[in-house]
C-alpha positions as CSV (number, residue, x, y, z in Angstrom):
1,X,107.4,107.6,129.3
2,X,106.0,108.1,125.8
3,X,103.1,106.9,124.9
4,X,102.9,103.5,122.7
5,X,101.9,103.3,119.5
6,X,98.6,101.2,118.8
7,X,100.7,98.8,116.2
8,X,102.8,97.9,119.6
9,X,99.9,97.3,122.1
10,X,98.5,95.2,119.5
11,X,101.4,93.3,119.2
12,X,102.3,92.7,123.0
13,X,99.0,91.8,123.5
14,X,99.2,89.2,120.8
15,X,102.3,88.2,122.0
16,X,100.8,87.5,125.5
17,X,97.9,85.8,124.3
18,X,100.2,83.3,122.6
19,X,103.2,83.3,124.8
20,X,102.0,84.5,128.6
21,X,105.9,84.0,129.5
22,X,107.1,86.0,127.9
23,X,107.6,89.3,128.1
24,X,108.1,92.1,125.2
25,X,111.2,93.6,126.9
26,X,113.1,90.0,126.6
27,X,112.0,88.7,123.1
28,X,114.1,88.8,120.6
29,X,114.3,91.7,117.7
30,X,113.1,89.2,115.2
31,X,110.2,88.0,117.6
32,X,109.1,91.6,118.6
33,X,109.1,92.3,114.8
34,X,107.0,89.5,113.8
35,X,104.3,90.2,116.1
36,X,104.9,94.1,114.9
37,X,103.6,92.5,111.4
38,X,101.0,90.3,112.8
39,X,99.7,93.9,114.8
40,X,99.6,95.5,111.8
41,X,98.1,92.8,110.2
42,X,95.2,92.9,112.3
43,X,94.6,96.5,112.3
44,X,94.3,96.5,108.6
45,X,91.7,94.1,108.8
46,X,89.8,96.3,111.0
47,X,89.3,98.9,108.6
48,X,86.2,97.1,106.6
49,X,83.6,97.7,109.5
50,X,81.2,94.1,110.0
51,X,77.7,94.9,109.8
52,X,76.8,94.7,113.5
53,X,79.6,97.6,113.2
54,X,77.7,99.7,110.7
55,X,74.3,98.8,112.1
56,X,75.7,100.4,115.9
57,X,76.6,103.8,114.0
58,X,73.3,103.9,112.4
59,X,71.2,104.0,115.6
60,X,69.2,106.7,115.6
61,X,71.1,108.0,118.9
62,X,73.9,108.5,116.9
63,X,72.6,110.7,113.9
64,X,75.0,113.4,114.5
65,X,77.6,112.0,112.0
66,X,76.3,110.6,108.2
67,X,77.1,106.8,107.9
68,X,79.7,107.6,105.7
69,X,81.2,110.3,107.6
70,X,81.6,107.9,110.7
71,X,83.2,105.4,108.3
72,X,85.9,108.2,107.1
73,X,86.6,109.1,110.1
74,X,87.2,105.4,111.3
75,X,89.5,104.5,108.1
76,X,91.6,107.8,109.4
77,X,91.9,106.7,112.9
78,X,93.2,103.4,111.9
79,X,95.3,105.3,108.9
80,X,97.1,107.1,111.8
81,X,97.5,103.6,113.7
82,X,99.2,101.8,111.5
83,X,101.7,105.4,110.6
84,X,102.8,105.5,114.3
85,X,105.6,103.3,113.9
């Protein structure tokens, strides 16, 4: 089975959240669709980090990585999310 992409757990989670019966498999192509748009919708969103998000990345422990660096690096990984469909 191949993996799924993040765009589609996002969306069958959403999905369940607001609809617990019913499942991905049976809803329609224009309902799986819609919550494809609300997924990817959501990940955008992600990619301005909240300040309790930068503040975690610069803890001393994790001094390895500039700030900026780790923020590249996070705008990639959700870059590549939102391309896996």
């Amino acid at each position: 089975m191949a993996e799924q992409s993040m765009v589609e757990r996002v969306a069958k989670a959403i999905l369940a959240d607001k609809h617990p019966d019913l499942p991905w498999e049976i809803a329609s192509e224009l309902c799986r669709n819609d919550f494809l748009g609300h997924a990817r919708a959501a990940i955008e969103a992600l990619r301005e980090p909240t300040e309790a998000m930068r503040e975690a990345v610069s803890d001393p422990a994790h001094q390895m990585f500039s700030h900026g660096h780790i923020i590249d690096v996070w705008n990639h990984m959700i870059d590549a999310a939102l391309k896996e469909d």
